[in-house]
N, C-alpha and C positions, 0 to 999 in steps of 0.2 A: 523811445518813440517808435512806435509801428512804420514797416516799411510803406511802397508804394506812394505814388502823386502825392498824396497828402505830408509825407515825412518830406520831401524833394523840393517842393514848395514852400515848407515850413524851412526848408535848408537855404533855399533860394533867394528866399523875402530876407530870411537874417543876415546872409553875405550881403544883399542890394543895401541896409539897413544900414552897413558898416559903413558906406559914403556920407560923408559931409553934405549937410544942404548945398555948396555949392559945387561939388565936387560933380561928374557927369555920374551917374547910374549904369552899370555893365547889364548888359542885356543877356537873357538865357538864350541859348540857342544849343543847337545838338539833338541828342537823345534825350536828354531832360525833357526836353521842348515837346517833345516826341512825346514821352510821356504824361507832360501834363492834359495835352492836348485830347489823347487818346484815353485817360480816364484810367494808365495802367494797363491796357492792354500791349504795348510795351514800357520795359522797364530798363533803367542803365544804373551802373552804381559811379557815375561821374557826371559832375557839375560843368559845363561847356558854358564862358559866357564871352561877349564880344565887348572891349571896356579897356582901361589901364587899371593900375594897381596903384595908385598911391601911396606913401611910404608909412601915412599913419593907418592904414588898413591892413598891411605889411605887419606893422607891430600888433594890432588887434589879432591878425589869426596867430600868430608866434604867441601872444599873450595866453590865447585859448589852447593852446599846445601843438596847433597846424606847424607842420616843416614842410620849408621846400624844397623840394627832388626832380632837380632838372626842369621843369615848365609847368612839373605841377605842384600844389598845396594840397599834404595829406594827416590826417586825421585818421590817426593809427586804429583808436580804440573805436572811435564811432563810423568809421571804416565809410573816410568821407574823402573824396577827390576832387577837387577845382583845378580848372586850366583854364585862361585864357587866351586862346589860341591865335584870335586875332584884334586890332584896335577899334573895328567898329565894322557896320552890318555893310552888306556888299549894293551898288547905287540903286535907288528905286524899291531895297527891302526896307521896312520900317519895324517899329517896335507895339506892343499894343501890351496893356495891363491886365489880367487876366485874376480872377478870384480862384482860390485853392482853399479848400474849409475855410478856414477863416483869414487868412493873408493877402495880399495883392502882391501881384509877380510881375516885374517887366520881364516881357519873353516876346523873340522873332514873332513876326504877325503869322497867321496859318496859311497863308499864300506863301508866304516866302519858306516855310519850314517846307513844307509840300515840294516845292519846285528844287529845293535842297536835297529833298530824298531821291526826287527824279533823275535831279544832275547825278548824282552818286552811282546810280543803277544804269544811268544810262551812260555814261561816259568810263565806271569803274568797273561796271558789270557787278554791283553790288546787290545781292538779293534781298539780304535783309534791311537793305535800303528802301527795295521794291515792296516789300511787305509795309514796311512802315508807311511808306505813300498808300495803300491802300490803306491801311490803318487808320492814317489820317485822314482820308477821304470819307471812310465810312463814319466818322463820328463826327466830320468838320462840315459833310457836303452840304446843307443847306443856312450854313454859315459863313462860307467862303462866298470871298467877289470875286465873280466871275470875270470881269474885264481886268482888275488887278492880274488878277492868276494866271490869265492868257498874254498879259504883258510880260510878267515876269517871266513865263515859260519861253517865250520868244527871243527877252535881251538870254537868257541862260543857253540858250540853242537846244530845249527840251518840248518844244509841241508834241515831238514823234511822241517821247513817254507820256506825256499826258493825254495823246490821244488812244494811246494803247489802256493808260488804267480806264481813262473814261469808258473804251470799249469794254473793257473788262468788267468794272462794272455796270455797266448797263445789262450787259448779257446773264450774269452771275446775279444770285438770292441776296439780299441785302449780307444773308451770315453766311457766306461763302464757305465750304470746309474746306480745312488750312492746305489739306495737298491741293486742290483746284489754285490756290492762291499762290501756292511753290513751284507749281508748275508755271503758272502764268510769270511769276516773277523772276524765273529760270532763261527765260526767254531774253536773247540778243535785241538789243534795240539798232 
């Protein structure tokens, strides 16, 4: 399977698939999310989702040859990683379904993924956090809600960053080059 979104997606829908109809569905979050969202413009070689692990999905990756090593589930040969790092999305983030070639993904909505990167850069001083918020911005901006995303920026205590990328891109060419975007994302919030 060809890398990029498309393989990530395809990996993504298959793990969501392994749940029982009544069992809850783990939601993508992370880099993934990152990636599906951005079209590939960033990429991760690990699955983030927010869920429990049930004991017959347990046996389904062991079945498929996945081991677990410490908190994550890996797949040596297809050189595949799953974590789920936490039980469920943080209050006010929701989930949304999203189309990847031909699959349906439950993945973090793009407000909450966004204000995710922000909180990262802005409280860890993480750059390529900051990159990835613009990332997302630039492929998500006239698909994001606006009132969502300024709530969520507010309970996360990140307006300052979101008004720094908004400044940033307002100022900046829609395809910004990457040093202009390193530099800005360099920057102390």
């Amino acid at each position: 399977m060809p890398g990029g979104p498309r393989r990530t997606g395809a990996l993504a829908a298959w793990f969501q698939r392994l749940y029982a109809a009544h069992e809850s569905v783990p939601i993508l979050v992370g880099g993934a999310a990152v990636e599906l969202y951005t079209g590939g413009a960033y990429t991760t070689g690990d699955l983030d989702f927010v869920g429990w692990l049930p004991t017959d999905v347990e046996r389904s990756l062991r079945e498929v040859t996945f081991r677990k090593e410490g908190r994550h589930w890996i797949h040596e040969t297809g050189q595949i990683f799953i974590e789920l790092p936490g039980s469920h999305l943080e209050p006010g983030e929701t989930a949304v379904r999203i189309r990847v070639g031909s699959v349906l993904v439950r993945v973090i909505s793009p407000e909450a993924i966004l204000v995710d990167r922000l909180a990262a850069w802005q409280f860890w001083h993480s750059t390529i956090d900051a990159v990835n918020a613009f990332l997302l911005w630039r492929s998500l901006e006239r698909r994001l809600h606006r009132r969502t995303l300024i709530a969520l920026a507010k309970a996360r205590g990140v307006g300052k960053a979101l008004r720094s990328l908004r400044d940033f891109v307002a100022k900046e060419t829609v395809r910004a080059p990457i040093a202009e975007v390193e530099k800005w994302a360099e920057q102390k919030i």
